[in-house]
C-alpha positions as CSV (number, residue, x, y, z in Angstrom):
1,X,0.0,0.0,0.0
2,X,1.3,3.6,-0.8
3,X,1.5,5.3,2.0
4,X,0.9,9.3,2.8
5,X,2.4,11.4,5.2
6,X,1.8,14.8,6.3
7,X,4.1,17.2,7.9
8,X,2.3,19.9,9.7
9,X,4.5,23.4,10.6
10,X,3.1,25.9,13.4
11,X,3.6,28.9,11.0
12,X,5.6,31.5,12.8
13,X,5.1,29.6,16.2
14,X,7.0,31.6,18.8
15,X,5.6,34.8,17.9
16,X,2.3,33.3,16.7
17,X,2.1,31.9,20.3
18,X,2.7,35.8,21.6
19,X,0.1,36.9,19.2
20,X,-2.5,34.5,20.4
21,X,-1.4,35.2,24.6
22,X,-1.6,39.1,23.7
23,X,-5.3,38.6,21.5
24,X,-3.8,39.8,18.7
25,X,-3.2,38.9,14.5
26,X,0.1,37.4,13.3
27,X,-0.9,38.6,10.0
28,X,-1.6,42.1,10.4
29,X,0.7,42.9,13.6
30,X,4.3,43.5,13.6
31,X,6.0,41.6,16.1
32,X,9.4,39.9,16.8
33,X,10.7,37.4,19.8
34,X,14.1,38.6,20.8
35,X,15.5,39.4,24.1
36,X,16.0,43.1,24.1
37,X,18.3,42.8,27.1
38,X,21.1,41.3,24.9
39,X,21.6,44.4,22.9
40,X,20.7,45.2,19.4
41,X,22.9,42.1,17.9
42,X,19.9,40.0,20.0
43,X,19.0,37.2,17.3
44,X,15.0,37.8,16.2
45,X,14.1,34.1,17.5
46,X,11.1,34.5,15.2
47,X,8.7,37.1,13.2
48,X,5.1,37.5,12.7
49,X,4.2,37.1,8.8
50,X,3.2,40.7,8.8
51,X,6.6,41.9,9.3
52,X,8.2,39.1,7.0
53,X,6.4,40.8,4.4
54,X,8.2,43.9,5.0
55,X,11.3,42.2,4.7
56,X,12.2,41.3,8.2
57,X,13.4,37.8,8.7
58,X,13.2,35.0,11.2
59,X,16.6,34.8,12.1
60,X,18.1,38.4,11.9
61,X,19.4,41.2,14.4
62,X,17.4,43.4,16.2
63,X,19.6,46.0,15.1
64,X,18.8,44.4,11.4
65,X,15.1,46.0,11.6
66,X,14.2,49.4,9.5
67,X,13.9,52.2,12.0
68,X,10.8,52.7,10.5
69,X,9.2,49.9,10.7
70,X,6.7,50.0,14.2
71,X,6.7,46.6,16.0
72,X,6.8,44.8,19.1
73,X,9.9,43.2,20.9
74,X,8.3,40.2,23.0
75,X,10.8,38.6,25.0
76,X,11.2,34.5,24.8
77,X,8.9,32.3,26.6
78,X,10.4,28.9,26.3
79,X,7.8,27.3,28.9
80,X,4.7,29.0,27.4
81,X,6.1,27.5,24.0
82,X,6.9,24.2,25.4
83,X,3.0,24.2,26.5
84,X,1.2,25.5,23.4
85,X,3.4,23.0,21.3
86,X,2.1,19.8,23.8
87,X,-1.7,21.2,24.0
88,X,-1.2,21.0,19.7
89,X,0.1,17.8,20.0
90,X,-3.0,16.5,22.4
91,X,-4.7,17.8,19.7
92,X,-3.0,15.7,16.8
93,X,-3.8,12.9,19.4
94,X,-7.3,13.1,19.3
95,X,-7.3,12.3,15.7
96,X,-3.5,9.5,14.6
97,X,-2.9,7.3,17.4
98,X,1.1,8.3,18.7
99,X,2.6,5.4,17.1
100,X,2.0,7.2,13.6
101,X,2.9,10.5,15.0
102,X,7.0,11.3,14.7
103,X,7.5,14.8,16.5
104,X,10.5,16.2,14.8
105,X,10.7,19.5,16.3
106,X,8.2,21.7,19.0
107,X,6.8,23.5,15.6
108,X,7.1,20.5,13.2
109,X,5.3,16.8,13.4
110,X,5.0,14.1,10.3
111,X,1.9,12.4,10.8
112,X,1.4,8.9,8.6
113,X,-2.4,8.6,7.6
114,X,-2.6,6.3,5.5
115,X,-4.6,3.9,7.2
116,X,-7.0,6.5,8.3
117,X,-8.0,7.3,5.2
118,X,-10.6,4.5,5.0
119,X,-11.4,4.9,8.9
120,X,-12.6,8.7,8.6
121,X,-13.8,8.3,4.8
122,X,-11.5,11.2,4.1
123,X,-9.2,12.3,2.0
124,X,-5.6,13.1,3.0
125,X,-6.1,17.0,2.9
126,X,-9.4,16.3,4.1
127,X,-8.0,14.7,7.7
128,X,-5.2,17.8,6.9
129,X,-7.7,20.4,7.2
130,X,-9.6,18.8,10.2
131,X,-6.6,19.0,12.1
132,X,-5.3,22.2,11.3
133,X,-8.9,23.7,11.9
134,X,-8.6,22.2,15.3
135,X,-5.5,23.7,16.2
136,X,-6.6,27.3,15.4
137,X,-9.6,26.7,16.7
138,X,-8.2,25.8,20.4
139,X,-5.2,27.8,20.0
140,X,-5.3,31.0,17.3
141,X,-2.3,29.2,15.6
142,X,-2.1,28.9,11.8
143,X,-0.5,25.6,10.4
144,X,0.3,24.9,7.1
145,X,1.0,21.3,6.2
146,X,2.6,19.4,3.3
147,X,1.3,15.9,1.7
148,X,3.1,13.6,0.2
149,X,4.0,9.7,-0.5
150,X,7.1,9.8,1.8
151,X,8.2,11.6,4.5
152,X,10.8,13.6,2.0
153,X,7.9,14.3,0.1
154,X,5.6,15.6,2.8
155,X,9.0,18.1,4.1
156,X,9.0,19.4,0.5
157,X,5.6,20.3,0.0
158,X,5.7,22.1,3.4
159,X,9.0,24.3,3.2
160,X,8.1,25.0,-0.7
161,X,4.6,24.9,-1.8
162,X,2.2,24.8,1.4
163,X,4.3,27.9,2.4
164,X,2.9,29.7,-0.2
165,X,-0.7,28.6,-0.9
166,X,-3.6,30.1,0.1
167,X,-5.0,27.1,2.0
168,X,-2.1,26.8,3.6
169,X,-1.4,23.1,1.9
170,X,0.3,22.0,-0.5
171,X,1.0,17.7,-2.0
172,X,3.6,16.1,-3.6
173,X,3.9,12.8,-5.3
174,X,7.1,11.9,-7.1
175,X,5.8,12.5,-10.9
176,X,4.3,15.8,-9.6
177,X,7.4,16.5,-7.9
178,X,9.7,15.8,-10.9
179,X,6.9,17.9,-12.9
180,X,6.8,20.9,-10.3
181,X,10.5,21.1,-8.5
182,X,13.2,19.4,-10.9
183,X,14.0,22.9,-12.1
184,X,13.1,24.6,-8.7
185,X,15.9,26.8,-7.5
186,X,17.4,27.7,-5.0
187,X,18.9,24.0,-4.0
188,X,18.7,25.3,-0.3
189,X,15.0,25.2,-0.6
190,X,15.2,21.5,-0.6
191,X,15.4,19.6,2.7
192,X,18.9,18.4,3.7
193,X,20.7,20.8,1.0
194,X,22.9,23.1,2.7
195,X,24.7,26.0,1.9
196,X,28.0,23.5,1.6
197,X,26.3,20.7,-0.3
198,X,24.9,23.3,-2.8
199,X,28.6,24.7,-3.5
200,X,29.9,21.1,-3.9
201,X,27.2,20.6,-6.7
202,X,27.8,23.8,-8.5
203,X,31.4,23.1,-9.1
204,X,29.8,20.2,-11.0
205,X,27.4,22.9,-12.6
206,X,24.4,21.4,-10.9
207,X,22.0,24.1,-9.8
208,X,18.9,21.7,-9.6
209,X,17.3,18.4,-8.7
210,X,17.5,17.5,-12.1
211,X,21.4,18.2,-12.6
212,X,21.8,15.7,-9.5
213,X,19.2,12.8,-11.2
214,X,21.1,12.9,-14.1
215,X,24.7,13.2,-12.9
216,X,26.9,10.7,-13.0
217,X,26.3,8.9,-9.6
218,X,30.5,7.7,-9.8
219,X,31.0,11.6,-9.3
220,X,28.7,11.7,-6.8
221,X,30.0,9.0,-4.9
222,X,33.8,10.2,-5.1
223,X,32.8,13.6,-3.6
224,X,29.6,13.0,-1.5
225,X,30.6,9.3,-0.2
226,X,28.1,7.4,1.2
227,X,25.5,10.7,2.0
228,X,25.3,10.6,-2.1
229,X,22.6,8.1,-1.9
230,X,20.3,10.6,0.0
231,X,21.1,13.1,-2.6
232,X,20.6,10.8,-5.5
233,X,17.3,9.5,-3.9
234,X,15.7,13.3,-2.6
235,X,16.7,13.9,-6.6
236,X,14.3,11.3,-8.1
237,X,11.9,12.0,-5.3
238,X,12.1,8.8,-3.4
239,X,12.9,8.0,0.8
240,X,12.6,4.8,1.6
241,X,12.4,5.8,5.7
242,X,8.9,5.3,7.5
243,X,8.3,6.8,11.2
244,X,8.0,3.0,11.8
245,X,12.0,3.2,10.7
246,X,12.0,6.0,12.7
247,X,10.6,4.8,15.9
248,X,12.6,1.5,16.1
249,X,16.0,2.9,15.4
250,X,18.5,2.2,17.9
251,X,21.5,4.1,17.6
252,X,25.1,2.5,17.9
253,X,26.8,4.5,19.6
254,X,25.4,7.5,22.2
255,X,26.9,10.2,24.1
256,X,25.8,13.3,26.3
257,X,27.0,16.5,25.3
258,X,26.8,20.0,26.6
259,X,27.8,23.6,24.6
260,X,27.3,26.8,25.5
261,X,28.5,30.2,23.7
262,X,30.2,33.0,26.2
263,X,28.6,36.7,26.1
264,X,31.8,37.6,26.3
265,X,35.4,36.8,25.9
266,X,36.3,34.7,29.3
267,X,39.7,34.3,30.7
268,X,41.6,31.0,31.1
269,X,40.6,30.4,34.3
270,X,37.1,31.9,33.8
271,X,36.2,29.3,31.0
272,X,38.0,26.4,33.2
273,X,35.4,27.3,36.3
274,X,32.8,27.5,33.4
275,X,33.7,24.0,32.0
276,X,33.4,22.3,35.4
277,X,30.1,23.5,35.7
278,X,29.3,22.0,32.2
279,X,31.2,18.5,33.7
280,X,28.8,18.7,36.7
281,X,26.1,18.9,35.3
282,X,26.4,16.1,32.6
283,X,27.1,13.9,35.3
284,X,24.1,14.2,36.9
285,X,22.5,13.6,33.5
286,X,24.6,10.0,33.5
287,X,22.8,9.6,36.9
288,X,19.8,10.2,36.1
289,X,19.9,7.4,33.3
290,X,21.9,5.3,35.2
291,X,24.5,5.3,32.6
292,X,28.4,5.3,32.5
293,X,31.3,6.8,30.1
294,X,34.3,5.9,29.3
295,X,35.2,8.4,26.7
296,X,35.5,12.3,27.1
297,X,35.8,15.4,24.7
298,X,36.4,19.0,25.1
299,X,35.7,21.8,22.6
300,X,37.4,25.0,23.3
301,X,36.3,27.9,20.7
302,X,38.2,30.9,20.7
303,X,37.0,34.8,20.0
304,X,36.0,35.3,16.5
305,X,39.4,35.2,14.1
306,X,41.8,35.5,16.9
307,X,43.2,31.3,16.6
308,X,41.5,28.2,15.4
309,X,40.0,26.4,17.9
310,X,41.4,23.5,20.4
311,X,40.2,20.0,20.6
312,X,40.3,17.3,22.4
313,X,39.4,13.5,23.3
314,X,40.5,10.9,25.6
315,X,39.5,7.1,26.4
316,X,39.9,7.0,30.0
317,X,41.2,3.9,32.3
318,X,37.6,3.9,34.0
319,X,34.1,3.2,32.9
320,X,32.5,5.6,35.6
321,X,29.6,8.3,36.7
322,X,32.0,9.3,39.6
323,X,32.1,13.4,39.3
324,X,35.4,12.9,40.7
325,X,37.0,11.0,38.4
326,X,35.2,12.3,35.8
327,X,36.6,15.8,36.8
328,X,39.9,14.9,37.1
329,X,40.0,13.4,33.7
330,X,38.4,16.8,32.4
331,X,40.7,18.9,33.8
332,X,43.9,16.8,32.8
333,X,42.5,17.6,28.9
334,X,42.0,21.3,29.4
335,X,45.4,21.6,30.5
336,X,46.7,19.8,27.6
337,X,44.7,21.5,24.7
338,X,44.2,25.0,26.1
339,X,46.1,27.6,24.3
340,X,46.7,29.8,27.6
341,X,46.1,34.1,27.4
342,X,43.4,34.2,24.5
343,X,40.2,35.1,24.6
344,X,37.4,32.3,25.0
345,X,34.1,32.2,23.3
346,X,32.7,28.7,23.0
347,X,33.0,25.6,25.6
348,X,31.2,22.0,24.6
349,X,31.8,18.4,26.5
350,X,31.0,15.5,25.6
351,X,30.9,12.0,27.2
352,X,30.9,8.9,24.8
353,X,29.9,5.4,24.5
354,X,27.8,5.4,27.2
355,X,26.3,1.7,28.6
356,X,24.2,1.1,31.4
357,X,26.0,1.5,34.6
358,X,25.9,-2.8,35.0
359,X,29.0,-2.3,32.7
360,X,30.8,0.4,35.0
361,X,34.5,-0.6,35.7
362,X,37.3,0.6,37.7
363,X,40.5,-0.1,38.4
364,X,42.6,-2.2,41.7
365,X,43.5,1.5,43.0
366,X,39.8,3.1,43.1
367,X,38.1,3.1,46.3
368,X,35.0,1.3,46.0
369,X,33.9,2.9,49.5
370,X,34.0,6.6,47.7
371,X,32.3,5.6,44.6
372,X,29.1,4.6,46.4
373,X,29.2,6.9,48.8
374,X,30.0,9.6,45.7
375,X,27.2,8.0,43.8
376,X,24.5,8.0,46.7
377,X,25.2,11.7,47.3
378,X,24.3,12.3,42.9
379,X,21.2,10.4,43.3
380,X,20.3,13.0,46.4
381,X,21.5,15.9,43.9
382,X,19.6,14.7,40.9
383,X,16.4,13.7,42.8
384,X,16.1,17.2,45.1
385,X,16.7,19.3,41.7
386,X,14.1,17.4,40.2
387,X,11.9,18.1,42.8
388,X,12.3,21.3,43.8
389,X,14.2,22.7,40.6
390,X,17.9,22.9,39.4
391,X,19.1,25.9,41.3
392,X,17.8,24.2,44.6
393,X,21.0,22.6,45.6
394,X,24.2,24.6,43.7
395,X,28.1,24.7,44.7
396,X,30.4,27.6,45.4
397,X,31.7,27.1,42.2
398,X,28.3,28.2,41.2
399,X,28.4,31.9,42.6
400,X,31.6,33.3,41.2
401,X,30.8,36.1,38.9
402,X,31.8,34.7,35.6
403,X,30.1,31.1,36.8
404,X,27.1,31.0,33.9
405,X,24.9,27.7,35.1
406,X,22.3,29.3,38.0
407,X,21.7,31.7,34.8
408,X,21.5,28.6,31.9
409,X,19.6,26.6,34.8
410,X,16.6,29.2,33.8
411,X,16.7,28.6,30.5
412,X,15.1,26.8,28.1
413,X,17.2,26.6,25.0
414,X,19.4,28.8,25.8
415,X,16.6,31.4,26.1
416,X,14.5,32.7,29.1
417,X,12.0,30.1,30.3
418,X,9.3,32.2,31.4
């Protein structure tokens, strides 16, 4: 049976979601989300379709914005956003059972309704429509939606033809998409085409989907390697992957990670207080899953143009949780990558192939006495912050002025929770 997928899009959703709590009309009201308290370089999270129109973008600068142009600033609301995203997808519950349902972002879901085709007696943009009437109707936000016979399909006819239709919807099969969108350019347009991949191709003098179907997949291959296949495929219209793919994926290998970007240039010993913050708090997150590492990385980004950035990684001796150990191991690989008396912008840690804390292993000189002891004290940590909220329980570490974490716990995203 050929299946059909939607992918439904919350148009503008963090400012449509400010529009709605303020009673007002994304489409006639000028309105951005940025936190103003960052300065005028304060990244426009998103922007009400009335001021796209003008020419004002998602993802600019405040500063960016025409000084004639009247709007409103509306701070971010991370936790608002979190809610109106799970109240739409309660929504999308009431009509595809969740096992259909694959959430790929808090704005974004692909929905498979095939089978409920012949259960509501509808058509796909009919069962389209019903939803997306729902969602306005309980929450004054717009969604547009794309339909298609795979999931590459359905992202398509979103981010390129629903976008831009007057019901909002927009369906792709792959003779209509060959018909419509061989020829369509920009290649950016198209899902999974970046800026990099697009340069790549026109070196080959491929500006379109077309140039890739009918390029020499041998070229392709040589410069692409295995990812070629996706291109070659998205080119003829075709993705094999169901949410049923989706949903029973295991991945290989898994690993917690942790990055932040600095306001401001930190010190040496500002951005090593910084990165055991970061450690400290992915090791809690091992707690909480009851998992263990064996296998750290550092990231250490530097001011803009001033050096390239350091890197690091190291198996260590120990397959551990211990915040101890862990720390220690941290710290030996800041010293050794950390090019001392420049500026610091960017900080990320990772710990790598994680297993279930069964497989935790330590050598004849660890004290077994300190690791439970340690490990009792992270469950106390993990469960009292869960409780009673991340800032409840904090170090001295944590009250230094250039210490960023009671801040980030507030966050959402990196942006203000409430």
């Amino acid at each position: 049976m050929d299946r059909i997928y939607l992918c439904i899009d919350l148009k503008s959703f963090y400012a449509s979601v400010e529009c709605a709590e303020r009673g007002i009309d994304p489409f006639e009201i000028n309105l951005v989300v940025a936190d103003p308290s960052r300065g005028g370089g304060a990244i426009t999270l998103a922007a009400t379709p009335a001021i796209k129109k003008l020419g004002v973008p998602s993802r600019g600068r405040i500063y960016e914005i025409p000084k004639d142009i009247e709007y409103i600033i509306a701070p971010p609301r991370m936790s608002l956003y979190m809610e109106y995203s799970a109240k739409i997808y309660g929504i999308m519950l009431k009509y595809i059972s969740a096992d259909d349902i694959h959430v790929y972002s808090c704005d974004e879901a692909f929905l498979d309704v095939t089978t409920y085709i012949s259960l509501y007696k509808k058509t796909a943009k009919q069962i389209a429509q019903m939803i997306l009437d729902d969602i306005l109707k309980e929450t004054n936000i717009t969604a547009t939606v794309g339909i298609g016979s795979n999931l590459y399909l359905a992202k398509v006819a979103l981010d390129i033809t629903a976008k831009h239709s007057p019901n909002n919807m927009g369906f792709l099969d792959e003779g209509l998409y060959r018909q419509l969108l061989w020829h369509h350019k920009p290649l950016t347009d198209f899902w999974h085409v970046g800026p990099g991949t697009a340069n790549r191709l026109a070196m080959l003098g491929i500006d379109d989907m077309a140039g890739i179907a009918h390029c020499d997949e041998k070229v392709l291959y040589k410069i692409f390697g295995v990812n070629a296949e996706y291109l070659i495929d998205h080119s003829w219209g075709r993705e094999p992957c169901t949410i049923e793919d989706i949903k029973a994926y295991k991945p290989k290998a898994n690993s917690i990670s942790n990055s932040q970007i600095l306001f401001e240039d930190y010190k040496t010993n500002d951005a090593f207080l910084v990165m055991k913050e970061m450690v400290d708090v992915n090791v809690l997150q091992l707690t909480e899953n009851h998992l263990v590492t064996n296998h750290i990385s550092l990231f250490i980004g530097y001011s803009k143009n001033v050096i390239k950035p350091s890197r690091g990684s190291r198996k260590i001796g120990v397959t551990t949780n211990s915040c101890k150990l862990l720390m220690e191991e941290f710290i030996l690989l800041f010293k050794k990558i950390i090019v001392k008396d420049y500026p610091i912008r960017q900080i990320a840690i990772s710990f790598g192939n994680l297993k279930d804390e069964y497989f935790e292993q330590y050598n004849l000189f660890t004290d077994m006495e300190d690791i439970d002891k340690e490990r009792r004290l992270q469950q106390t940590l993990v469960f009292i912050q869960n409780k009673y909220g991340k800032n409840a329980v904090l170090k001295g570490m944590n009250f230094y002025d250039k210490a960023t974490q009671r801040k980030r716990n507030t966050l959402i995203g990196g942006h203000n929770a409430k």
